[in-house]
Each structure stands twice: as structure tokens, then as C-alpha cells.
BATILUM-595506 format. One record per residue (C-alpha): x, y, z negated. Coordinates in pm, whole numbers, plus 32768, in hexadecimal, padded with zeros to 4 digits. Each point is the difference from the previous one (the first is absolute). Layout:
residues N
XYZ ...
***
This chain:
residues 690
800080008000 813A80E6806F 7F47814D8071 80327FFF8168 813680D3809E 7FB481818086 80AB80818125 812880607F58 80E3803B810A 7EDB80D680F4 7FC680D17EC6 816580487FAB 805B806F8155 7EDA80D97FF0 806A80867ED0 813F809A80A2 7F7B812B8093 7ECC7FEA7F3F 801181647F56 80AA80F480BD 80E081017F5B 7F0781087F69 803381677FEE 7FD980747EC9 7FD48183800C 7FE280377EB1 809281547F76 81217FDB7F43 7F75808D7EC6 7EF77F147FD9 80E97EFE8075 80DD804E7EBE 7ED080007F20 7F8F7EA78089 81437F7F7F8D 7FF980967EA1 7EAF7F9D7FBA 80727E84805A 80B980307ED6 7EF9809E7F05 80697F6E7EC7 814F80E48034 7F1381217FFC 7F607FD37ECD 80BF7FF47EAF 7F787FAF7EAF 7E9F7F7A7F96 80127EB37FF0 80827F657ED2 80537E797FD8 80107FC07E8C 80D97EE17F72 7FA47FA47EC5 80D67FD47ED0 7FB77EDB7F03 7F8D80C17F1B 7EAB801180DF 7FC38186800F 8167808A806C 805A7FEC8154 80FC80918105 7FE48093817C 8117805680DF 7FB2813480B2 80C1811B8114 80877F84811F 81767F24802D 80C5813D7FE7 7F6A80907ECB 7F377EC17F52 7FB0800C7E89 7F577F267F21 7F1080547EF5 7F887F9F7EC9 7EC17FF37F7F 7F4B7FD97E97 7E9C800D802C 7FC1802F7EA9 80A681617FE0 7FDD805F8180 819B800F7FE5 80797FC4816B 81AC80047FED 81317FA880D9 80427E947FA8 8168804A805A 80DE81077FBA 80578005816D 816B80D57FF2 805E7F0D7F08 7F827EEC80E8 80A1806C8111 815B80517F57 7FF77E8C7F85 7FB37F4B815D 80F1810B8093 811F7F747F32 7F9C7E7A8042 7FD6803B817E 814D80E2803C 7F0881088092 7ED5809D7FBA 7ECD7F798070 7F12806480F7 7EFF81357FC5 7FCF80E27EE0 7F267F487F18 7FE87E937FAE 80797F1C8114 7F097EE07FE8 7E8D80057FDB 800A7E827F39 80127F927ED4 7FEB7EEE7EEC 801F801C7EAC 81027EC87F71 800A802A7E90 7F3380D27EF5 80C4815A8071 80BA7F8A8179 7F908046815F 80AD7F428116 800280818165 809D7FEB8124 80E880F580CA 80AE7FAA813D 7FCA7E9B7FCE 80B280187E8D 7F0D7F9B7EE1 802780E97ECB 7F8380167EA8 7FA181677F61 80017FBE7E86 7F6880D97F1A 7EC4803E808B 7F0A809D7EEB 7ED17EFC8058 7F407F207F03 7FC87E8E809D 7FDC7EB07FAC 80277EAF80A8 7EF47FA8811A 7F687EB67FF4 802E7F0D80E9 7EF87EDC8086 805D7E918004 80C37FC58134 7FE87E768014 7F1D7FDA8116 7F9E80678124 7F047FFB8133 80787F628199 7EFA800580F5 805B7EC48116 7F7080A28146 7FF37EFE8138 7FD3809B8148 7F987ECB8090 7F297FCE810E 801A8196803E 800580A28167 815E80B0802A 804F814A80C4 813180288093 80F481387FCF 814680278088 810E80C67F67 807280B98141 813F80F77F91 80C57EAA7FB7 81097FAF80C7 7F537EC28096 7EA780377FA8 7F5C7F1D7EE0 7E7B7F877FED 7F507FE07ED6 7EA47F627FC8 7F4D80A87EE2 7E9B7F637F81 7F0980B48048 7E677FE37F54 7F15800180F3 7E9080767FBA 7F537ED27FBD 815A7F1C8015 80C27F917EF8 808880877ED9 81437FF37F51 7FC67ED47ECE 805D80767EE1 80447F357EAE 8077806C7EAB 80E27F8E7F45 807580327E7B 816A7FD67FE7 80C67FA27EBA 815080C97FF1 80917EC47F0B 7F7B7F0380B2 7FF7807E815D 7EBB7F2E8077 7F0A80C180A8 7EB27FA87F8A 7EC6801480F5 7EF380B97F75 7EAF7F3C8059 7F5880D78104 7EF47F518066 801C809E8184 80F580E380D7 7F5E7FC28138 7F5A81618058 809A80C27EBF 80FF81007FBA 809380097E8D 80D181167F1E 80767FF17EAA 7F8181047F2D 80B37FC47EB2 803C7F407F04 7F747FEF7E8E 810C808F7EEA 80067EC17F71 805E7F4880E6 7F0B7EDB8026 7F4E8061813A 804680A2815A 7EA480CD80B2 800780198171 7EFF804480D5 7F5C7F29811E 7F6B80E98138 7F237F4380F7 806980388179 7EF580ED805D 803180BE7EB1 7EA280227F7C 80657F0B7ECD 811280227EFB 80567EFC7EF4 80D3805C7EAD 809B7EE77FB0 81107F8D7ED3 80BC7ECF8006 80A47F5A7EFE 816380327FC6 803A7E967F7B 7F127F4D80F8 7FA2809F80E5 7EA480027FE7 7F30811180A5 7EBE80CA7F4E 7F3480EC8098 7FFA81237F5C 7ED3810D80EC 7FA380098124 7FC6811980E9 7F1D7FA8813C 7F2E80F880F2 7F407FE98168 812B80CB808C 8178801E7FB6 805880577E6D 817280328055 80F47FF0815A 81517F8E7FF5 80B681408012 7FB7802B7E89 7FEF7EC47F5F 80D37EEE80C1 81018114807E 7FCD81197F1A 7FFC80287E8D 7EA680648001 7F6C7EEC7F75 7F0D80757F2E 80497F367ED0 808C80877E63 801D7F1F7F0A 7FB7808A7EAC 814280397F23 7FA87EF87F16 7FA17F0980FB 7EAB7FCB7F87 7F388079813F 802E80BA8147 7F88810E80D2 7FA77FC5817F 7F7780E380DE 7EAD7FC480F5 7F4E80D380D9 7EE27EFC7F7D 7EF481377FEE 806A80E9813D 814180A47F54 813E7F977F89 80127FEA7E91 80AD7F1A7E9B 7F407EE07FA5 80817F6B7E9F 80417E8D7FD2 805F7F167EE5 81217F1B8035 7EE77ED9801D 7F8B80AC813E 7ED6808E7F66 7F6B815E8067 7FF580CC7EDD 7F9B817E80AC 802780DB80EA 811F811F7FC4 7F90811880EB 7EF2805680D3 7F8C811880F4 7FEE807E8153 81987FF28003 81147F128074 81157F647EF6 813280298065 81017F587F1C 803A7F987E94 811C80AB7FB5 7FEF7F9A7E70 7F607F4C7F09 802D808D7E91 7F4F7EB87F64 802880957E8A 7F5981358001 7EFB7F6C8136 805F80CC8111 801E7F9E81BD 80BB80EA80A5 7FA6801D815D 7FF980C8813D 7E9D801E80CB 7F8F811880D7 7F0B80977EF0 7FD0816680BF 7EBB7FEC809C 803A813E80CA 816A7F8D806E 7FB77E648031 81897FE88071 808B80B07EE2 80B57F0D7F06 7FDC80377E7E 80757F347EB8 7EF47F7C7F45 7FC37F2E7EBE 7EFA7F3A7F89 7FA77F5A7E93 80277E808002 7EB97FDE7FBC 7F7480F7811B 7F7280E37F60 80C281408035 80C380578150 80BE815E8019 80AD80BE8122 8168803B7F76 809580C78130 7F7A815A80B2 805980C28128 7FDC7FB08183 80987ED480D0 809C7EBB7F7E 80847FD47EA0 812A7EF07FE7 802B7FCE7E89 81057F2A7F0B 7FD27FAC7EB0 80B87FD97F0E 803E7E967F34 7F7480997EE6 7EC3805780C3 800B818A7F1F 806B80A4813A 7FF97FFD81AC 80E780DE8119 7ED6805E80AC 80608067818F 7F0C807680D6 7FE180DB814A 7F1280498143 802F800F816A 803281907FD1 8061801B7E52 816A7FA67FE1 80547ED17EEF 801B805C7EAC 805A7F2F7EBC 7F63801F7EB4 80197F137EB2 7ED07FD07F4C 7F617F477EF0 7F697EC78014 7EC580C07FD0 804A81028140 8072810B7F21 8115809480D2 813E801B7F32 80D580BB80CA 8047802D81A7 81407F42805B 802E80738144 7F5F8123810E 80607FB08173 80F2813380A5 7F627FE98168 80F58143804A 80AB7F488135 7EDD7F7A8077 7F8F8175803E 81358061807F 7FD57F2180FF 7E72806B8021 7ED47F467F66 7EA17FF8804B 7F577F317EF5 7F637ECC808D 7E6A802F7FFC 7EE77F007F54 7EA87FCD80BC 7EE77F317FB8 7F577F858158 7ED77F03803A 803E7E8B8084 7F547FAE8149 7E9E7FAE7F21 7FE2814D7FC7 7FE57FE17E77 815C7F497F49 813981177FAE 812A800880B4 813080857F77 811B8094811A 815280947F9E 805C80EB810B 815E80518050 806281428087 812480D1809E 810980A87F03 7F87812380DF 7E897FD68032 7F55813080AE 7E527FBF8000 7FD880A7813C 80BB7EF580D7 7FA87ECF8044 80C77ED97FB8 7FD77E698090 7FB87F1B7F0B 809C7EFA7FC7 7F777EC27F12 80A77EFB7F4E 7F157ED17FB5 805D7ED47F4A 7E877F707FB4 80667EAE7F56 7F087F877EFA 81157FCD7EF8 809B815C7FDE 7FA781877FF1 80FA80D880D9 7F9381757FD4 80FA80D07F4A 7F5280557EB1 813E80657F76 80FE814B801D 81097ECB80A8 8180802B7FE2 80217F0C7EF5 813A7F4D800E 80437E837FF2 81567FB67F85 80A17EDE8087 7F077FD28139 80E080EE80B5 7FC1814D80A0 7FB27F9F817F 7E707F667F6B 7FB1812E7F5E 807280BF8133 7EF77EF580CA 7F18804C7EEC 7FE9816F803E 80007FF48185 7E88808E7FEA 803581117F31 8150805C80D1 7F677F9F8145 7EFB81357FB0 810581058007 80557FE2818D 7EB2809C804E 7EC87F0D7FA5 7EE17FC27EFE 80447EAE7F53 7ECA7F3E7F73 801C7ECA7F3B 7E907F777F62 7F8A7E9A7F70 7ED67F9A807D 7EFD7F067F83 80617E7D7FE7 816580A97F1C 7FF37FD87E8B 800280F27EEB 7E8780657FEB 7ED17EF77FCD 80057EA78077 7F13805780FB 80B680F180A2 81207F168017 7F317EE48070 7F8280C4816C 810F7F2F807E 7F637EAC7FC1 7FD87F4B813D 802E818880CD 818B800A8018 7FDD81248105 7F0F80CC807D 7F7680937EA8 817580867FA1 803080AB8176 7EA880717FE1 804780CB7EAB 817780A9806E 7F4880678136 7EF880777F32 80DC80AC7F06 80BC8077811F 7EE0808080C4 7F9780CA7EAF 814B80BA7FBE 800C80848162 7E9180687FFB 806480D57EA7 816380A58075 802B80BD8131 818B7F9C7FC5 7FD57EBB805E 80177FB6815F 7EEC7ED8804F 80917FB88185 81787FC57F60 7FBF7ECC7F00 80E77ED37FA0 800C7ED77F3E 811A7F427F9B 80327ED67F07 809C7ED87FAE 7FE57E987FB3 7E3F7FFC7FD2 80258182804D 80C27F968147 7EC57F278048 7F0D81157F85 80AE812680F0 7FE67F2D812B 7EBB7F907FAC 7F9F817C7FA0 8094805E8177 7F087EFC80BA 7EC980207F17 7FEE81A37FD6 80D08051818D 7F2F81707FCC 80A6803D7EC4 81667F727FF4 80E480348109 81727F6B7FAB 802F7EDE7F0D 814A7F527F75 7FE77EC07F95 810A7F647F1A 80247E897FAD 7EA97FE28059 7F327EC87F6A 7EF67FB18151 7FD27E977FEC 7EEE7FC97EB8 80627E788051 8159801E7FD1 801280357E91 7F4D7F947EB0 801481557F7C 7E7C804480C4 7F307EE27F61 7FA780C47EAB 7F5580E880C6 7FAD7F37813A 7FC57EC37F4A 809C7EA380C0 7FEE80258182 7F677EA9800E 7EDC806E7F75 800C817B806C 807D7FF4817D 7F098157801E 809680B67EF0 81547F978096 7F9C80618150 7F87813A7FD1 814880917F6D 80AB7F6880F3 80258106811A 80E87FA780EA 7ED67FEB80FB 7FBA81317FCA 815C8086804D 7FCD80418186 7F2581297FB4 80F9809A7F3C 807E817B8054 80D181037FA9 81627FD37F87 80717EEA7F23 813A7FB07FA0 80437E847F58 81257FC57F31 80917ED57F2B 81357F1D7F87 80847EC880DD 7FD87F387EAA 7ECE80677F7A 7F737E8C7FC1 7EB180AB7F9A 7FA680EE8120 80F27FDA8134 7F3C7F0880E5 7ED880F77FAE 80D080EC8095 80507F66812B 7ECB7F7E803A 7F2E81628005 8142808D80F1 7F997EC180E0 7EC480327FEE 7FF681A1806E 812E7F97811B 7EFB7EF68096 7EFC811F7FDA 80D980F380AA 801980E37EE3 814380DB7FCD 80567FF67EA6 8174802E7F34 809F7F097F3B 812A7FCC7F2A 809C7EC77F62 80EF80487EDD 81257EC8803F 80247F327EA0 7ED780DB7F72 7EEB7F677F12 7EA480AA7F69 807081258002 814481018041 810480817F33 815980897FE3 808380A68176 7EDC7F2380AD 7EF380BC7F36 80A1814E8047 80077FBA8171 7E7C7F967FDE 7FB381607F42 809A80B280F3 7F397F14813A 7EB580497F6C 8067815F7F91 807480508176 7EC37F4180A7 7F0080CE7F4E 80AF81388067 7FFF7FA4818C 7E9F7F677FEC 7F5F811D7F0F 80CF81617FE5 80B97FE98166 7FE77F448178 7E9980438011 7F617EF380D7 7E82803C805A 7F377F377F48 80D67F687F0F 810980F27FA6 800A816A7FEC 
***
């Protein structure tokens, strides 16, 4: 069950010459603010704080300033005191002496740290490892968990369809043949396994199936004696909390979470961490959330499996349980509790018993929030697409303490800012809220008009709008994705009106909004961005409805194309990235599609590769030469539009997976950057450019 071969070699030589040289004509001015903006973060300095906690449970330190001039504070929450934790000339004099020469910068030359003893710090400089001693801090010993055994999942691939990929830049070329889950084909079997670090026998644990089922551990129980994971059927509309023993091996079902439609996808809870699972502190129950009444909320459990209540309740999404403070009887958690702002996200807590929930956090836009061990404070960070991030510590009750840190946005307006704008639209029924961040020029005049240009993603298991200020840096994940990350936001600058929305069938509002996507992968979500889209020209003469784009990647490289063939009046250029065509080719459809065997319709319907020779305009298909999960999709829609007749651009990135980074995903910013430019601000071609 190999999928069958593609025309590889017709499609590469027709990838040559396949997009000719554009001009870009873009003034220099915006050209240079383009570039700064892909590096926003660099432009904003201050506001977000990352506390690490001391073991005393309320103290904490944050490294702040950039690599020339970092220091690192100190702070006591229960006097407000924030302090140098170093004396940084005396620092510097020391490590100038062990190195031979002073180290780089003015302040303190690493951003790490980790306390070794009672009144050490070790860090590391240049690849040395030193120990500060001295260091006025009052800790004690952390405990540790019993480290004598562990969870192995045996995965067999047998039986599996394989795709082949071939690593191309080698000297002599290699081929690889990577499994591959086909919707409605088999799955990878999966079987657990307790292993003894003494006596080094793994033990099964007696799962009854793994036919059809995907597994994660979710923890373990402090003492030791059992190990919960949870079983997920295929099509995702049942979960299973399971423990097994650690001594036998024997399995008990702990809840169970079912619905007519899908109660989790595998993005959060077999890939992610977002399983939606605490175990109480004292191991005698657990928290799981369920969307059992139309909203996601925290259902309480005893360790026996039995309900015992419901936690929270309202017109409002749960986000996360981000601590349980079992002695005095409080859930932390973070939920979208602003009715007027349904994207804004707030800490919350609730009483153990459910009677009393409170809004900890105010002010506009998203609230990311740590607390402390002790659970008597939290580094509350928030921001908005247009308020810049600020830090504040507060209370476990919300009263704010003091404000960490204010964000200095002064190069940001050097370079010139216009804030990015919030609108509420309607979806194509006429009645449900849509929320649009629109991104605009550092120089935006209202009397011109400006092409638009939309990114899309549309995927059931993710929002994508900014609801954010954005800059936030990611050490260790290296600069080049948060450079990808703010292409729209940059891309704004060289002369268009950005637009980035999440339509019905995403999550983060009720379960019914989320479930328009049941059995409908595509028309409803085109429908509502060219609704949205539609609406925002109608209300601002500075939008320019005959110059509109979409662009995407991965489902938004399916949903652009699609957008380009089912609204040709509204959207006139589209670029495609690793787009995912082919509903058949991968399991990742059948929560929302159900099994092709039984839904061949469903399957059909999103399926539009027959309806690909009506398609118009200007689109542009890219992807990687080893993307296993969307590359024959690729091929196959270029096939399909060269039997058709239908000019279109394409570009293959050699050795290139799901997506591109490093030098290849600066030459693909600069491809889509330059192709929107000839298609929408220069070259005008009657009837599709101008």
C-alpha cells in the first residue's frame, strides 16, 4: 500500500524557471523597516519578566537588559525589596582575574544560574563553570521523587504504508522510507511497558487493546505504586484515564471522557502537553477537563474514579491549571472570563468545593502568569496587539504588589509604529463574532489605499490571530523562527494591510463554535475569511477590495488555495506552503471527518482537486523535497493545474521538511515577500494584478 509515485522528474524540470526573477520596487525606506520589524523583539526592551523561584517558595530572580548590559535582580515579595543579586564590579573583577581578561559587556555576562549550596550560585562563562559564594539567599534542600522506575512505550510499525524521501544534497543521494498513517489505515501499535531499574525486566502493562488507540503517560502517583496514562480512541471522541500497577501491571480505569464529536486532537494530548489532566497534591483525586456541557471547564474526581463536582462553570473556556494549593482549597487556572473580550486570557481560582471562583488578573489582552511554590505570590505578564507587555507581582489574591517591568518601545518608534488595530466582524451566518487583528504600515496614511493581504491557517486544533503585543523572545530556539514568526507584521511595512482572523471550526470559544468543522472541513472556514474579509473592506475606504491575497501554510496552504478557487471575486493571489490536499493521505482528518470507510462524502467534499481547473488568479505553491506529510499533495495539485493548463509557480526547497528555517526560510520570506509586491503594489496585469 506504497502511495503511488508523482511525476517527479516533469515537476522538477518545471520547477526551474517556475518563478521568474521579480522586481521588487519597493522604496528603500520601507525596505529597511521591513527588515527591522523581522526582528521585533530587538525593538522592544523590558516587560516581560521570567521569574525563577528560590526554595524558599516566595523569592525569586529574573535576568533582565540586554547581553551587553544584563543584570539580575532580586526579589522579596514580602517587603516589595527588588536588589542586584550580584555586586556586578566585584563580579566582574573576579571572572576578569580567572579568565586573563575581562569578560564580555558591562553587566553580568550570563543570564543562568543555579544555586549549589545554602549561599553559592554556579554559572557558566565561556564554557568555564564557576561558583559565586556568598550569596545572601535563604534555601533549603529540594526534594527529590523516587527514581527506580520508569515508563517505554514498544511502537511496531508493522504492516504500515511507507513514503519515500530522499536526502538529495548527499554526495550519492540516499532514500529513506518513513511510515506514514493513512486515514482509515493503520496505526502505529503501541504497548507499555514498566521497567525495573534493578532488575532491568520490562513488565507489560495489561492493555486489553492497541489496535485503533493512541496512549501518553500523564504521571505518576508520589508514592510510587501506580503509573496513570491515558487511552484516546482513534477518532478522538473517547478518552480513558487509566493507572496501572507498578508491581503488576494491572490496569484500572480511572474516568472516562466520551462525546458525539471529538473531546481532544492529537496536537494537544498525544503530541502536546495539553492533556488536560492534574492530579491533586496529595494524590487522593484529580482534576480533568470536559467540554461535557458546551464549554470547557474542571470536573473534580476521587482517586476511585468517582465524580465528585464540577469546579467552574459559565459561558467561558478553561484554559490551563496552572496550580493546585490543596491546603488552603484553591485551583489556579487560566480561562477567558472577559465576556466583552472572549480572547483575552486571565488567572482565575476557584474553591475546591466550587463554590467561589474569582478573576485574579485585569487589563486588556493575554495574561501569562507564574506562581510561586508557595502559591502567596504570581509574575503576572500580560499585553495586547497595540499595549506593550508589562510585568507586575501580585498576591495570590490579585492584589498587585509591585510592577516589575514597563516595556521601552523607544526604538520601535524610531523606526515608526502604527499600532496594530482590533475589529469584531460577523461569520458568514450573519450572527457569531469574529475577532481580526489588522496589521498596518509603520507609516499608515487613511487616505490611501493599501492591498490586503491575509494569512489563514484554519486548522481545527489551533488559534493563529495575534492577541498579543509579539516580540517575545525564545531562548535557545534560535533567532531565524522568531524572524519567520514576525514575517506578517514585517511583511506590512513594504506597503500593505495585513489581516490574520480565526474562523469557526478553531478552538478557544464554545464547543459549538469549534465543532462547525464536524464533517465540513472546507467550505464553512473560506466562507467566514471571505466574509470577514468582505466586511473590513465595506467599513475602510483604505482597504483596497480589487488587490487581496491569501497565503498559508501546512492546512492554511490548503485553505489559501482552496480560498483562491471557492471566492475567485474576492481573492486574487494565493501562496500556498507545505500544503496538506489529499484528506486520504493522513489520519490527522478522521476526528473531524470520521473514518473514510464510512464517510467517503465527508471525505469527498474536502477533497478539491476536481475543483482545481476552475481556479484563477495567481498562486504560487511551495514545499520541502522531504516533507513525508504533504509533498505528494504537492505534486499532485501542480499535476493536476499543468494537465488543466493552468500557469501557476512553484518551488521545492532540496532536503526541506514541514516547514523552512535557517537561510532556506529567509530565501522563502523574501519569495513570498517579493511575489506579493509584483502581483499586488507593481506589474499591474488586467484582471488579476494591478
Amino acid at each position: 500500500m506504497v502511495r503511488s509515485s508523482r511525476p517527479l522528474i516533469h515537476a522538477l524540470l518545471l520547477l526551474a524557471g517556475a518563478v521568474p526573477p521579480a522586481s521588487t520596487q519597493v522604496a528603500p525606506e520601507r525596505e529597511a523597516a521591513y527588515q527591522r520589524y523581522l526582528d521585533f523583539g530587538s525593538l522592544i526592551e523590558g516587560g516581560r519578566v521570567t521569574p525563577n523561584w528560590m526554595p524558599d517558595g516566595n523569592s525569586f530572580w529574573y535576568a533582565e537588559g540586554g547581553p551587553q548590559n544584563t543584570v539580575i535582580h532580586r526579589v522579596d515579595p514580602t517587603t516589595g525589596v527588588v536588589e542586584e543579586l550580584f555586586d556586578t564590579p566585584r563580579l566582574r573583577a573576579a571572572l576578569t582575574e580567572a579568565l586573563g581578561h575581562e569578560p564580555a559587556g558591562l553587566g553580568v555576562p550570563f543570564r543562568q544560574l543555579a544555586f549549589a549550596g545554602p549561599s553559592s550560585v554556579q554559572f557558566t562563562v565561556e564554557g568555564q563553570t564557576f561558583v559565586q559564594w556568598d550569596v545572601e539567599t535563604s534555601l533549603w534542600n529540594p526534594w527529590s521523587p523516587d527514581s527506580q522506575r520508569l515508563v517505554v512505550a514498544r511502537i511496531s510499525s508493522h504492516g504500515m504504508p511507507r513514503i519515500p524521501t530522499i536526502k538529495w544534497l548527499k554526495p550519492l543521494e540516499e532514500a529513506e522510507f518513513i511510515p506514514t498513517m493513512l486515514a482509515g489505515g493503520k496505526l502505529y501499535d503501541t504497548r507499555l511497558h514498566i521497567l525495573d531499574l534493578h532488575t532491568r525486566t520490562p513488565m507489560p502493562v495489561a492493555q486489553d487493546t492497541t489496535a485503533d488507540y493512541y496512549y501518553r503517560v500523564l504521571t505518576w502517583l508520589p508514592d510510587g505504586s501506580e503509573v496513570v496514562f491515558a487511552r484516546y480512541s482513534r477518532l478522538m471522541d473517547r478518552v480513558d484515564v487509566q493507572a496501572a500497577d507498578a508491581l503488576t501491571g494491572a490496569v484500572r480505569t480511572l474516568a472516562t471522557e466520551a462525546s458525539e464529536t471529538f473531546v481532544t486532537h492529537h496536537h494537544d494530548s498525544v503530541w502536546g502537553s495539553r492533556t488536560g489532566f492534574w492530579l491533586l497534591p496529595d494524590a487522593s483525586g484529580f482534576i480533568l477537563v470536559s467540554e461535557r456541557h458546551g464549554w470547557r471547564h474542571l470536573y473534580l474526581y476521587d482517586l476511585d474514579g468517582n465524580p465528585v463536582r464540577q469546579l467552574t462553570q459559565g459561558e467561558f473556556p478553561v484554559e490551563e491549571v496552572v496550580g493546585i494549593d490543596q491546603e488552603n482549597g484553591w485551583v489556579y487556572f487560566t480561562a477567558q472570563t472577559d465576556p466583552e473580550r472572549p480572547y483575552d486570557l486571565h488567572l482565575n481560582r476557584v474553591t475546591l468545593d466550587g463554590a467561589d471562583r474569582t478573576q485574579l488578573t485585569e487589563g486588556k489582552g493575554r495574561h501569562t502568569v507564574a506562581m510561586a511554590p508557595s502559591y502567596g505570590y504570581f509574575v503576572d505578564t500580560y499585553s495586547s496587539v497595540d499595549t506593550p507587555p508589562r510585568s507586575v507581582l501580585r498576591r495570590a489574591d490579585g492584589e498587585r504588589v509591585l510592577t516589575l517591568s514597563e516595556a521601552d518601545i523607544g526604538r520601535l518608534e524610531q523606526v515608526g509604529w502604527t499600532p496594530p488595530r482590533e475589529v469584531v466582524v460577523k461569520a458568514a451566518d450573519g450572527e457569531t463574532d469574529l475577532w481580526v487583528t489588522m496589521y498596518l504600515p509603520y507609516d499608515f496614511d487613511p487616505s490611501r489605499r493599501y492591498p490586503v493581504v491575509e494569512y489563514i491557517y484554519g486548522g481545527p486544533q489551533t488559534t493563529m490571530r495575534p492577541m498579543d503585543f509579539g516580540g517575545e523572545q525564545f531562548p535557545g530556539l534560535g533567532s531565524d523562527l522568531a524572524r519567520i514568526g514576525n514575517f506578517n507584521r514585517a511583511l506590512a511595512n513594504v506597503g500593505f494591510v495585513v489581516v490574520v482572523l480565526d474562523a469557526r471550526g478553531t478552538p478557544g470559544r464554545s464547543k459549538a463554535f469549534h465543532d462547525v468543522i464536524v464533517g465540513n472541513w472546507g467550505k464553512p472556514v473560506v466562507a467566514d475569511h471571505a466574509a470577514a474579509i468582505r466586511q473590513l473592506i465595506d467599513r475602510h475606504d483604505f482597504l483596497d477590495g480589487d488587490r487581496v491575497a491569501i497565503m498559508g501554510g501546512s492546512w492554511g496552504g490548503y485553505y489559501s488555495t482552496r480560498a483562491i478557487l471557492q471566492e475567485p471575486d474576492l481573492y486574487k493571489v494565493c501562496i500556498s506552503e507545505v500544503p496538506g490536499y489529499d484528506m486520504y493521505a493522513f489520519h490527522l482528518y478522521e476526528p473531524y471527518l470520521g473514518m473514510p470507510q464510512e464517510n467517503h462524502e465527508r471525505y469527498e467534499a474536502a477533497n478539491f482537486f476536481r475543483m482545481a481547473p476552475g481556479l484563477k488568479g495567481k498562486p504560487l505553491l511551495t514545499g520541502g523535497i522531504n516533507d513525508t506529510g504533504t509533498q505528494a499533495d504537492l505534486f499532485q495539485m501542480s499535476e493536476t493545474l499543468v494537465r488543466a493548463g493552468i500557469q501557476h509557480d512553484m518551488m521545492v526547497y532540496a532536503n526541506t521538511c514541514h516547514g523552512v528555517f535557517g537561510q532556506t526560510g529567509e530565501y522563502s520570506m523574501e519569495l513570498k515577500k517579493n511575489y506579493l509586491v509584483r502581483h499586488l503594489l507593481n506589474a499591474p496585469v488586467p484582471g488579476v494584478d494591478r
